[in-house]
C-alpha positions as CSV (number, residue, x, y, z in Angstrom):
1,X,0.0,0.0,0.0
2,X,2.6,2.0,0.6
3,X,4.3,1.9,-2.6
4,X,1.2,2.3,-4.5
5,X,0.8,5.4,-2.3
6,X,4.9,6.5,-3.1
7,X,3.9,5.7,-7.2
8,X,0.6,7.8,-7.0
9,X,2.5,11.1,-5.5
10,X,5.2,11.0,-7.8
11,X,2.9,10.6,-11.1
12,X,1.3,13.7,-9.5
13,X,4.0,15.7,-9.1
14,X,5.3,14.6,-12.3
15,X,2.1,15.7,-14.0
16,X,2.0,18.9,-12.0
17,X,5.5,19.6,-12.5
18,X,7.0,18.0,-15.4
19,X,10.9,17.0,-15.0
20,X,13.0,19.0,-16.7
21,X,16.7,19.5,-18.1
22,X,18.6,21.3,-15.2
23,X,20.8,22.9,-18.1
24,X,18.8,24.0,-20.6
25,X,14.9,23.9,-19.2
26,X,14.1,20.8,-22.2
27,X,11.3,18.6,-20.4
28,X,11.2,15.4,-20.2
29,X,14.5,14.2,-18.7
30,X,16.7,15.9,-15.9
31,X,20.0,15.7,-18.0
32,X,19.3,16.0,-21.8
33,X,21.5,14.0,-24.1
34,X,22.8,17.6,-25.7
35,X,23.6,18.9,-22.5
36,X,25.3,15.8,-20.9
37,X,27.4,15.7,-24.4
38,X,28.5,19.1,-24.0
39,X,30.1,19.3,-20.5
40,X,33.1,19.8,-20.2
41,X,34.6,16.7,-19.8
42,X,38.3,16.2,-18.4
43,X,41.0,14.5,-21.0
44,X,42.4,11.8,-18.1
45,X,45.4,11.7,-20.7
46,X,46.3,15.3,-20.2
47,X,46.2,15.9,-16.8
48,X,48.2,15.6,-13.6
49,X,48.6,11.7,-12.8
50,X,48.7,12.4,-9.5
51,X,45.9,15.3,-8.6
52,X,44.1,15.5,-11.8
53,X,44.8,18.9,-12.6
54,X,43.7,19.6,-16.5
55,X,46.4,19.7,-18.5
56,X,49.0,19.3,-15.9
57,X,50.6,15.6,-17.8
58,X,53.8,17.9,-18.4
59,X,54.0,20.6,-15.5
60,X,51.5,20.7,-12.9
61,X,51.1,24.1,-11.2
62,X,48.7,22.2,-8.5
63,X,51.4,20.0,-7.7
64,X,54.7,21.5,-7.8
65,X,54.2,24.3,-4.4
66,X,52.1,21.6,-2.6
67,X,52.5,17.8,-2.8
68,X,49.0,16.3,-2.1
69,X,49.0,13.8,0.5
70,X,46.4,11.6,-1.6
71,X,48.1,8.9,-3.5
72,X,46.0,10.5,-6.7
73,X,43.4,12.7,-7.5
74,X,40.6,12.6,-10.4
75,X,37.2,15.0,-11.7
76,X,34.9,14.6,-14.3
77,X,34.0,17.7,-15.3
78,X,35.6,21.3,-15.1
79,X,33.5,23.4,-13.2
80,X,31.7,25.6,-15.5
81,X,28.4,26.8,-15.9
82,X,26.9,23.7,-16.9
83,X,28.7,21.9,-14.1
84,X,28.0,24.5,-11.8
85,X,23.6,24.4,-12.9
86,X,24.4,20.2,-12.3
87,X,25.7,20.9,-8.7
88,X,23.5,23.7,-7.6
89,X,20.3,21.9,-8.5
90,X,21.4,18.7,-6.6
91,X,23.0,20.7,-3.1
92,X,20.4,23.4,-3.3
93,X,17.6,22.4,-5.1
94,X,17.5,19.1,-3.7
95,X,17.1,17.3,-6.8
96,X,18.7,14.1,-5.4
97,X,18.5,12.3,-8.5
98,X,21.5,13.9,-10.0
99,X,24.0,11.6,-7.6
100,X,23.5,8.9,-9.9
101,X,24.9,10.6,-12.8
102,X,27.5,12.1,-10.7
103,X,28.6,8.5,-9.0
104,X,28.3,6.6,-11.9
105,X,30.3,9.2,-13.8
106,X,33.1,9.3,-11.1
107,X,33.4,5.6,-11.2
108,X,34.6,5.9,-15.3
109,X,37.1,7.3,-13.8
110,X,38.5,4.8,-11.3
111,X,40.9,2.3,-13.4
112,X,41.3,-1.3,-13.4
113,X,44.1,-1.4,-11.3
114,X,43.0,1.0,-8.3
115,X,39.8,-1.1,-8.6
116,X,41.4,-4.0,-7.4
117,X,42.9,-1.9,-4.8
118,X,40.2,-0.2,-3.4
119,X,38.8,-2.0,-0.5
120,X,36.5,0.9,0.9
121,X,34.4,4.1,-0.2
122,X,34.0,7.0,1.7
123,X,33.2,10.6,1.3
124,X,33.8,14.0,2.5
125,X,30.7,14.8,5.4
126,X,28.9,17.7,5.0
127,X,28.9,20.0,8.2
128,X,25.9,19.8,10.6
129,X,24.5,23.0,9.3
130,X,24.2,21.5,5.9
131,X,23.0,18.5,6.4
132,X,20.1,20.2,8.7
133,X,19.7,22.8,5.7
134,X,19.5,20.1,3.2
135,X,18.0,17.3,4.9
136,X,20.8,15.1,3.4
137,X,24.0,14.1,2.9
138,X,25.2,15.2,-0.7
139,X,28.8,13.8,-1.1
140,X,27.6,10.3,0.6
141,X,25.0,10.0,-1.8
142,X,27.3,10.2,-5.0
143,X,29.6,7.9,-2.8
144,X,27.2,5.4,-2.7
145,X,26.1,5.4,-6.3
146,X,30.1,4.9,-6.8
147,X,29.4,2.1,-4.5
148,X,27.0,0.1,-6.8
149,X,28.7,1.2,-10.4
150,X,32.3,-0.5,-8.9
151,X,30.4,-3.3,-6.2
152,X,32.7,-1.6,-3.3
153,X,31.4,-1.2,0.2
154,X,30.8,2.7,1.2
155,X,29.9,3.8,4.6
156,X,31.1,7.2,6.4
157,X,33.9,7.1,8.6
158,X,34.0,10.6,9.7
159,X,32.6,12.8,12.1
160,X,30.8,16.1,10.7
161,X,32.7,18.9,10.9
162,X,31.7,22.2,11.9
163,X,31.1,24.9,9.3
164,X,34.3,27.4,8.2
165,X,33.5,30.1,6.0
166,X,36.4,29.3,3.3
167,X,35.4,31.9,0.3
168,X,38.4,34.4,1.0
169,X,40.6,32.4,1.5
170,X,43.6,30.8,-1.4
171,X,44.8,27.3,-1.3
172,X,47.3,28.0,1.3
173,X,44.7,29.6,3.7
174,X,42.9,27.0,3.1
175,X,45.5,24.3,3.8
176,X,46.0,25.9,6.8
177,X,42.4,26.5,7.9
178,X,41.4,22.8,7.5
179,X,44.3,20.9,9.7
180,X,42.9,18.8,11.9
181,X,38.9,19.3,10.8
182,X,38.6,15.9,10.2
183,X,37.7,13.2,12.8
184,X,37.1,9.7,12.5
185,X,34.5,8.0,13.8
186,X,35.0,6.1,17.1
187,X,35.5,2.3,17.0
188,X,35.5,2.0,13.2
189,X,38.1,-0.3,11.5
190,X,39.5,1.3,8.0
191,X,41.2,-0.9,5.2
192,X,44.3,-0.5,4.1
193,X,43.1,1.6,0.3
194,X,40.6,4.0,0.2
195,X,38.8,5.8,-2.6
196,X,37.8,9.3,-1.3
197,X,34.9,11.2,-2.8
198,X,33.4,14.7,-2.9
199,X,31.1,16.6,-5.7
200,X,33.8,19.2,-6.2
201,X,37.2,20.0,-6.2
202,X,38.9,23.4,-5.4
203,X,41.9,23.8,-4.0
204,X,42.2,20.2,-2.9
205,X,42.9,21.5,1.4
206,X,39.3,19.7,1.8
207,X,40.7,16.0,0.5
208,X,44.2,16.6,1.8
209,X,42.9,17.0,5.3
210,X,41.0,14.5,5.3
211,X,43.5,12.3,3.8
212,X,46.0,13.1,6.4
213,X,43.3,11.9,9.0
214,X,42.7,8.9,7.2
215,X,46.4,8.5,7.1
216,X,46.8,9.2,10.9
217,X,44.3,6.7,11.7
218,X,46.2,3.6,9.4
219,X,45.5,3.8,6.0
220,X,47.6,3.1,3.6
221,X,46.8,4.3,0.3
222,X,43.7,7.1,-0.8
223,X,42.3,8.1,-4.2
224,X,40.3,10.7,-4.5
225,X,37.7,11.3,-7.1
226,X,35.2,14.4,-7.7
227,X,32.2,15.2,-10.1
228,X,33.7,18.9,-11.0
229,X,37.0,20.7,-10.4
230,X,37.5,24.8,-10.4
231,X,40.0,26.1,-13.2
């Protein structure tokens, strides 16, 4: 009954409020196929190995002042204003649908051989004050979809942070700023390789902190992966 009750409301709202592109407004799908075509999609071949900077293969400016702690670092998409109209409908507009795309596009990215490797998926938490303001969890629901694309176990091992205001601040302020935010969760047992996820990447201080908790607390090995990444 209740499902028949779930199906009714949804063919409601549906009616009352078709589903449209979040891009370009076309109805009838949430991504079109034109829009999805046209992001602006990474070449994996052309940047950084090991933090995923775009176009860094030959000189990485990302990596050269500041060595990431994570053993590697990938995103999907650069950040622009499709990307952005993707991520701002799914944090803000709560159109949870969107972490499939994003998870299943992020686990494209993971390679045959870190596969193997990877015995555990986590993500970054979102701070209290977002989760109460959004009523969910944005990064552990793309972690999860990454979860069923690769058949890896995900579950949080963090603590939620408190919130920071980080918008003035550069990559080294921001370095600086997040040491020691992260906390893991008491009791929980971590495997040796870790795939780390988030929806976006800035500077990369959010991943490196955490990584260096993650580290702290035994891990071996952690790959990072994100939907979009600033340029």
């Amino acid at each position: 009954m209740i499902e028949v009750m779930q199906f009714l409301k949804e063919a409601i709202e549906e009616t009352l409020w078709a589903t449209r592109c979040v891009i370009c407004d076309e109805q009838g799908t949430l991504l079109c196929e034109t829009c999805t075509q046209n992001l602006s999609y990474i070449d994996q071949n052309l940047a950084c190995p090991r933090c995923g900077e775009p176009y860094g293969i030959q000189q990485c400016c990302n990596c050269t002042p500041y060595s990431p702690s994570f053993t590697s670092g990938h995103s999907v998409v650069l950040l622009d204003e499709r990307a952005r109209a993707i991520v701002r409908a799914y944090k803000d507009q709560g159109e949870q649908r969107l972490a499939a795309f994003m998870g299943q596009s992020i686990a494209q990215l993971v390679s045959p051989e870190e596969r193997k490797a990877i015995q555990l998926i986590t993500h970054i938490p979102a701070t209290k004050s977002a989760y109460r303001r959004r009523g969910f969890d944005h990064a552990e629901k793309i972690a999860q979809e990454v979860s069923l694309s690769l058949t890896i176990p995900a579950y949080s091992v963090f603590m939620r942070p408190k919130n920071i205001d980080q918008r003035k601040l550069g990559r080294k302020g921001r370095l600086s700023n997040m040491k020691g935010r992260f906390k893991v969760l008491p009791g929980i047992s971590l495997p040796h390789t870790i795939l780390l996820v988030d929806d976006v990447f800035t500077t990369g201080a959010t991943l490196c902190a955490a990584t260096e908790t993650l580290k702290e607390a035994g891990v071996a090995q952690v790959f990072c992966a994100t939907f979009a990444r600033t340029y």
